[in-house]
C-alpha positions as CSV (number, residue, x, y, z in Angstrom):
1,X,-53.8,1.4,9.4
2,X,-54.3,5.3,9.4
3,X,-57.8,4.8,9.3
4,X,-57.7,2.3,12.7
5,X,-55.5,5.2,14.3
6,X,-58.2,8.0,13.2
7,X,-61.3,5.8,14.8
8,X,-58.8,5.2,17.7
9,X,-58.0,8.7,18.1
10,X,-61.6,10.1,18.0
11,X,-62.8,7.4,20.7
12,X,-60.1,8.5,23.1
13,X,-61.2,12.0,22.9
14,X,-58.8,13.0,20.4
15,X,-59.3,15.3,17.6
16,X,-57.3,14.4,13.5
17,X,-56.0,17.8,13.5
18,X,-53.5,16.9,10.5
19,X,-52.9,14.1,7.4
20,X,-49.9,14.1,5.2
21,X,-49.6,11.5,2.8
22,X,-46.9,10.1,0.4
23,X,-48.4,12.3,-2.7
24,X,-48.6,16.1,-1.3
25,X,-51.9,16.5,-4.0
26,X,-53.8,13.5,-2.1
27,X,-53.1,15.3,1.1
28,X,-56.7,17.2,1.4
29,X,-58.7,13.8,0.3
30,X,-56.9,11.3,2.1
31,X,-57.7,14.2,4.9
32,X,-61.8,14.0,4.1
33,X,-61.5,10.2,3.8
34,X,-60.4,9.7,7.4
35,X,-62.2,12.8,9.2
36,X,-59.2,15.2,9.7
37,X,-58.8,18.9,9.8
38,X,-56.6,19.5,7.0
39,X,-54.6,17.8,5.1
40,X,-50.5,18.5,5.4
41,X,-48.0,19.3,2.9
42,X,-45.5,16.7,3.6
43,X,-44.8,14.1,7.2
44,X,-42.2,17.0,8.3
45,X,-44.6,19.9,7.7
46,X,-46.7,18.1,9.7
47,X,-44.5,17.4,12.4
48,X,-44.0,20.9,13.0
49,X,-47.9,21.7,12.7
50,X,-48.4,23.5,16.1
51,X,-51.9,21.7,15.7
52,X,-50.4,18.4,15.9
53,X,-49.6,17.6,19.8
54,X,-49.0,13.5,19.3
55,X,-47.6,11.7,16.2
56,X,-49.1,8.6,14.8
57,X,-46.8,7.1,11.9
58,X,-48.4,4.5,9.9
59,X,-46.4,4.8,6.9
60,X,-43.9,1.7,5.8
61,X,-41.4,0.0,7.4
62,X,-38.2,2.1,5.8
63,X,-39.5,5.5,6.9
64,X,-40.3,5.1,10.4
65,X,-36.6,6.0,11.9
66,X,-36.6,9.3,9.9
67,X,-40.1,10.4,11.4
68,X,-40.4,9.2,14.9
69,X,-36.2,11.0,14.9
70,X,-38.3,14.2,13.6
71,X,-41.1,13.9,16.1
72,X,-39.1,13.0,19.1
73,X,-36.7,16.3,18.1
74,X,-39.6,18.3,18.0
75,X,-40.8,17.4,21.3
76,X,-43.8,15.2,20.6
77,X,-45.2,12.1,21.4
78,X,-45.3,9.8,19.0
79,X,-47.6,6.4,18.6
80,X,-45.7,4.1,15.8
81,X,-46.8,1.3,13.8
82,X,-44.5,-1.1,14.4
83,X,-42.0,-2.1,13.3
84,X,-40.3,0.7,15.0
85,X,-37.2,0.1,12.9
86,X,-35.6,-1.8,10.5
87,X,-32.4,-2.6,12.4
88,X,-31.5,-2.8,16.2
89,X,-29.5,-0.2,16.3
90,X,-32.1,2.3,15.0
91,X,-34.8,1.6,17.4
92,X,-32.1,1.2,20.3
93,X,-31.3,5.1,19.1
94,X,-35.1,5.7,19.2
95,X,-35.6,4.3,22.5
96,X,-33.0,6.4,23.6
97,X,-33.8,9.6,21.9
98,X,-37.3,9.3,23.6
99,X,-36.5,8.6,27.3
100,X,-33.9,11.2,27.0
101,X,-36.7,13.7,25.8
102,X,-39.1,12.3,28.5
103,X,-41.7,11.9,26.0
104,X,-44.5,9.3,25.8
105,X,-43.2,6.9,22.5
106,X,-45.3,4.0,22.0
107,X,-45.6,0.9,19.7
108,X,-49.2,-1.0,18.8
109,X,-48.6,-3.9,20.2
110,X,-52.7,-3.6,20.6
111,X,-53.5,-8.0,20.9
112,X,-52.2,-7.0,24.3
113,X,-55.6,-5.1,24.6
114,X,-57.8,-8.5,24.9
115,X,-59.5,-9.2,27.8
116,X,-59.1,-12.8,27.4
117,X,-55.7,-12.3,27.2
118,X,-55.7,-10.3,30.7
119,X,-57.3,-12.9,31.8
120,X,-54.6,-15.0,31.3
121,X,-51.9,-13.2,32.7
122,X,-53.7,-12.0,35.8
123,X,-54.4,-15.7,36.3
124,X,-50.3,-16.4,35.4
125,X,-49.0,-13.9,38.2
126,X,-51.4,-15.6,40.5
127,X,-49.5,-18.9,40.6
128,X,-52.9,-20.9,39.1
129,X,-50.9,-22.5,36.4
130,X,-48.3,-23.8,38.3
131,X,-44.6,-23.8,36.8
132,X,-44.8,-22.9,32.9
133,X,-43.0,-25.3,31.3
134,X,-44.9,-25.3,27.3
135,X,-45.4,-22.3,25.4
136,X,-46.6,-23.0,21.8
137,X,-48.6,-21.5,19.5
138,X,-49.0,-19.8,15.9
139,X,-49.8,-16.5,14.0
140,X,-51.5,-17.5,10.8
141,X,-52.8,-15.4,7.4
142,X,-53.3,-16.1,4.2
143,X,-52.8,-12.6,2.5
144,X,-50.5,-13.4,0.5
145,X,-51.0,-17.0,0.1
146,X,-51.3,-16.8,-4.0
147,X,-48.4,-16.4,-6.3
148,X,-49.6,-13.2,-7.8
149,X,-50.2,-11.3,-4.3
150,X,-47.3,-8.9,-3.8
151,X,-47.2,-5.9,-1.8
152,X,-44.2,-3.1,-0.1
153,X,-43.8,-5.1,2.3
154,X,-42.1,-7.6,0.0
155,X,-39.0,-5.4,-0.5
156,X,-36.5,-5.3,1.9
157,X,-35.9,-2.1,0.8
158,X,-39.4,-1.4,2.5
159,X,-40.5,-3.5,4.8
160,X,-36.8,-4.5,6.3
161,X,-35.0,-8.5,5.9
162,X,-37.8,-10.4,7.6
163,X,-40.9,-9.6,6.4
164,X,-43.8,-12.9,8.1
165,X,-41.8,-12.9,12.0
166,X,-41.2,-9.2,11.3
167,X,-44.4,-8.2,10.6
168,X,-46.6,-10.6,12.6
169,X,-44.1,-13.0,14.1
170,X,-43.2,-10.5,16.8
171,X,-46.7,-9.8,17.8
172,X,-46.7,-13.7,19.1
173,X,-43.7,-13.2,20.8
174,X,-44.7,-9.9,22.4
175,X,-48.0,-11.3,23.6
176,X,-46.1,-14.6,24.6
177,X,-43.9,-12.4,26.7
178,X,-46.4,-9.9,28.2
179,X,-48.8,-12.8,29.2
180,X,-46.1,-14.9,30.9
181,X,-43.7,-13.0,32.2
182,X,-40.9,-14.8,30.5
183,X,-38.1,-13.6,27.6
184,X,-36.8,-15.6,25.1
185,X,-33.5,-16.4,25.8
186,X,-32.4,-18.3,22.6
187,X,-33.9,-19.9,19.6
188,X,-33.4,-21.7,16.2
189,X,-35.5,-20.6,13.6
190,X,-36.1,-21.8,9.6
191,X,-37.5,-19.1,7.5
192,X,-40.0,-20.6,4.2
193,X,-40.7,-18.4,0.6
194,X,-43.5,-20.3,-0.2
195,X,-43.7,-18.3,-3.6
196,X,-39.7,-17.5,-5.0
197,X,-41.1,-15.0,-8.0
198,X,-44.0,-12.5,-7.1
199,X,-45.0,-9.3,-9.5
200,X,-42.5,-6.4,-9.6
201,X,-42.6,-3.5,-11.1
202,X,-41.1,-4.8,-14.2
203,X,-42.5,-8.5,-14.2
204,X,-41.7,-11.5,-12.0
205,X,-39.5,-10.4,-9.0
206,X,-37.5,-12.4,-7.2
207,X,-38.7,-13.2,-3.1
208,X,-36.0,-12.4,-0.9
209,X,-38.2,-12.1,2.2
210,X,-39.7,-15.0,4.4
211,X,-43.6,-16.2,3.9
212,X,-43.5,-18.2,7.1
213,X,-41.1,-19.5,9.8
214,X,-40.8,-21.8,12.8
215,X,-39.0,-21.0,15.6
216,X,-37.9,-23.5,18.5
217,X,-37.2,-21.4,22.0
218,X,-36.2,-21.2,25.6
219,X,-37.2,-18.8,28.1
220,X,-35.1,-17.3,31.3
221,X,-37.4,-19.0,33.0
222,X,-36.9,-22.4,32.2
223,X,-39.4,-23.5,29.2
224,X,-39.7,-24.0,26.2
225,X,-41.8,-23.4,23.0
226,X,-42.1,-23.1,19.7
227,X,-44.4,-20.6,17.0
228,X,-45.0,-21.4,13.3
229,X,-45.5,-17.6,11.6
230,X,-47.1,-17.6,7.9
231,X,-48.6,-14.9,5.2
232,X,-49.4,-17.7,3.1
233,X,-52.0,-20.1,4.8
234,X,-55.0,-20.3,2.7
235,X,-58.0,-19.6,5.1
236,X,-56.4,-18.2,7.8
237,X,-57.1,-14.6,7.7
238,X,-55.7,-13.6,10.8
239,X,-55.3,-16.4,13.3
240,X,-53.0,-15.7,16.4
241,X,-53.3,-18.7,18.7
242,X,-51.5,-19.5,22.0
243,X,-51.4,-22.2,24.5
244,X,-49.7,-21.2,27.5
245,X,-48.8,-24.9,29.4
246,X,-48.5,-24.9,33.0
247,X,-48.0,-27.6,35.9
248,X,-51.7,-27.5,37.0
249,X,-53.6,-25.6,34.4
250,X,-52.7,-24.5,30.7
251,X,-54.4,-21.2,29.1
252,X,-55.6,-21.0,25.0
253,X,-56.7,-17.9,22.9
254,X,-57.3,-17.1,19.7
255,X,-57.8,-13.6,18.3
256,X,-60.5,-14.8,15.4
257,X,-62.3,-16.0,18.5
258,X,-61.4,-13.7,21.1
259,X,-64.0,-13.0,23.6
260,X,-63.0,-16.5,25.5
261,X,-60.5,-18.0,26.9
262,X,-59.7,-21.8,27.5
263,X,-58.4,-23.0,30.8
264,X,-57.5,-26.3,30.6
265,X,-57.4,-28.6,33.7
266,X,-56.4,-32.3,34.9
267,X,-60.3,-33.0,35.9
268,X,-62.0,-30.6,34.0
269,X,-61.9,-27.4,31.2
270,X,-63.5,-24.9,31.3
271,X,-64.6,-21.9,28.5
272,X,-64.5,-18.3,29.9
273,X,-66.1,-15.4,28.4
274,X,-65.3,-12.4,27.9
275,X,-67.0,-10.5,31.3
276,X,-68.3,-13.4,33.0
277,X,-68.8,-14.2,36.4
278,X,-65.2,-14.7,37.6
279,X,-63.4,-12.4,35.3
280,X,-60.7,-10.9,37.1
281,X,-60.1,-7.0,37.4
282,X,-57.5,-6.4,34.8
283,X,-59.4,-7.9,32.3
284,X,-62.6,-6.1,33.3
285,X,-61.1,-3.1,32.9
286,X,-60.6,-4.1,29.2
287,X,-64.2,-5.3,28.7
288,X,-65.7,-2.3,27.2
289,X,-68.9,-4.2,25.9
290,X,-71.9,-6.0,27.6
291,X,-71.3,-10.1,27.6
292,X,-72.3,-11.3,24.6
293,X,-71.4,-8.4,22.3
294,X,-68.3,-9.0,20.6
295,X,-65.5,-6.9,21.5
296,X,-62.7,-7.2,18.8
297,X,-59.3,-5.9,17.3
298,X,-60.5,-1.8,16.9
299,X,-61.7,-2.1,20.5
300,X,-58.2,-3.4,21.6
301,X,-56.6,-0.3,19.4
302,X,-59.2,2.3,21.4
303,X,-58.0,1.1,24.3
304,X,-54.0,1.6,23.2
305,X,-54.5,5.0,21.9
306,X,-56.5,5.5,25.2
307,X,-53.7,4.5,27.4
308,X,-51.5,6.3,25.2
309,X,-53.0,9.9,25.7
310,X,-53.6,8.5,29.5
311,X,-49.8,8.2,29.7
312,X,-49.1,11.8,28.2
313,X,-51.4,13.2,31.2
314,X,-49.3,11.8,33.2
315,X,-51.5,8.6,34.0
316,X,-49.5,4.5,34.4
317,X,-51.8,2.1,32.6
318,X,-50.2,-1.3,33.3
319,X,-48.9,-2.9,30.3
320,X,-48.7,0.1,28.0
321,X,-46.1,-0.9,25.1
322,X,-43.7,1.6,24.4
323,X,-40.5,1.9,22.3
324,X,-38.7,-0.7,24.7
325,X,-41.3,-3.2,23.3
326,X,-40.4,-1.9,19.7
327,X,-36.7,-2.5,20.5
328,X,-37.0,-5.7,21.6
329,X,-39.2,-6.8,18.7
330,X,-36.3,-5.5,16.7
331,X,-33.6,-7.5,18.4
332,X,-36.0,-11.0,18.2
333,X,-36.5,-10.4,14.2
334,X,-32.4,-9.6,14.1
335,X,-31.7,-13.5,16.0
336,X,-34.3,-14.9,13.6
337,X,-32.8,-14.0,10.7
338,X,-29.2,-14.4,12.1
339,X,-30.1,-18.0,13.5
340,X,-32.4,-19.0,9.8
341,X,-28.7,-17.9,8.1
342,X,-26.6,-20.1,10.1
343,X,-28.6,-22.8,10.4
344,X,-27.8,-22.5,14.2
345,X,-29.1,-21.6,18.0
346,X,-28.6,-18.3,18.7
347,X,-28.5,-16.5,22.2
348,X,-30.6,-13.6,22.2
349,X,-29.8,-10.3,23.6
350,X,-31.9,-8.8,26.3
């Protein structure tokens, strides 16, 4: 992910002033690799680089808190991978300790970025599908789909107690919420280990952390829906998929195919690509690329870390997600794993 920020940073007009690394010696080449300045001695030395105006933390799960804490004391904008924390309480703290501060805090919730999925929005806020009363869909990988595939993220000590809704589970519900306009209000979710022993560090470990889940829901605005979330789907490399129901039309994307969007109707359907005739403003303001050219997922992340830097200028872009959207990632994963432990609905906070 550092090197997605460093192209991201660059195409906004930024300049990598400053790397630091987990390793203090691989400072310099992890520097050279990704087209920085320098490299830094450690994250806090780097925090306090006078070089350094904006923070991006890409680092795992367990040390965000400390960081974006050390940033926002520092008085800097910070850009961080999500999730922002572990626990609700730390990113509520963070949320706080950035709108106290005034500063620009933002989490890459960057499938926002789609056109297609401006499209479908736009067309949402206009009325066009009538009364949403379905919202379904899926976020699909197959990363770690094979017994011996491990990775941090396995450890809760790492990557925090849900690891497949967690890491990519919120990103459906994020773009579910964003495109709709709706918040989950309650849900019952099952969590699934596919695989119960993966490689440790000193052989077979058990998994304590979720490979997939499904999660029933209901919105505050009356519908309901349903996501199945898995790291272990042989073939799917990274397949979020929606279908947004309404009353008089219903609205599909997929990020493997994301320069169209469906639009279902009673008499007809109808595909819409990316910049064609009819392609609202929002979404043209997305479309960086001539029809035809595929725009994909390090376009959408341009665009973030362009909105970003717009936002510290003192610009508004519309749908910028910030460390509000981190905190209420963090209080969906916390009723997902509260509501897979007691087998139960549970109401979830707003």
């Amino acid at each position: 992910m550092g090197t997605v920020h460093t192209h991201a940073v660059r195409a906004a007009g930024g300049r990598v002033t400053r790397v630091a690394v987990s390793d203090a010696a691989g400072a310099d080449a992890a520097a050279a690799r990704l087209g920085a300045d320098a490299g830094s001695l450690s994250a806090e030395h780097l925090i306090e680089d006078p070089a350094v105006d904006v923070v991006h933390i890409c680092t795992p799960n367990s040390t965000h808190t400390a960081l974006a804490d050390a940033a926002l004391a520092a008085g800097k904008p910070v850009v961080c991978e999500k999730p922002l924390a572990t626990s609700v309480a730390d990113a509520s703290r963070l949320l706080d300790a950035a709108e106290s501060r005034n500063l620009v805090a933002t989490v890459p919730f960057v499938y926002r970025y789609y056109p297609s999925v401006r499209e479908a929005r736009a067309r949402i806020e206009r009325g066009e599908a009538g009364r949403l009363w379905l919202l379904h869909g899926s976020y699909l990988q197959d990363w770690l789909s094979q017994p011996t595939d491990t990775n941090w993220r396995i450890d809760p000590d790492q990557g925090g107690g849900s690891r497949a809704f967690g890491d990519i589970g919120v990103h459906w519900c994020d773009l579910m919420e964003f495109t709709t306009g709706h918040r989950i209000s309650r849900m019952a979710a099952r969590t699934i280990t596919a695989h119960p022993e993966r490689p440790g560090g000193d052989g077979p470990a058990a998994v304590t952390t979720e490979d997939g889940a499904v999660i029933l829901f209901e919105t505050d605005e009356g519908a309901s829906g349903s996501v199945v979330v898995s790291q272990v789907s042989p073939g799917r490399k990274n397949r979020l998929w929606f279908s947004f129901d309404g009353t008089a039309a219903s609205y599909e994307f997929n990020q493997e195919q994301p320069d169209s969007l469906w639009i279902g109707g009673r008499s007809e359907n109808k595909v819409l690509p990316r910049g064609g005739e009819g392609a609202s403003t929002p979404a043209n303001a997305y479309s960086r690329l001539p029809a035809g050219h595929p725009q994909g997922y390090q376009d959408c992340f341009n665009a973030f870390v362009a909105d970003t830097y717009g936002a510290i200028a003192g610009a508004s872009p519309d749908g910028l997600p910030t460390f509000s959207d981190g905190r209420r990632a963090a209080v969906l994963t916390q009723a997902v794993v509260d509501s897979a432990r007691e087998q139960t609905w549970i109401e979830v906070a707003k």
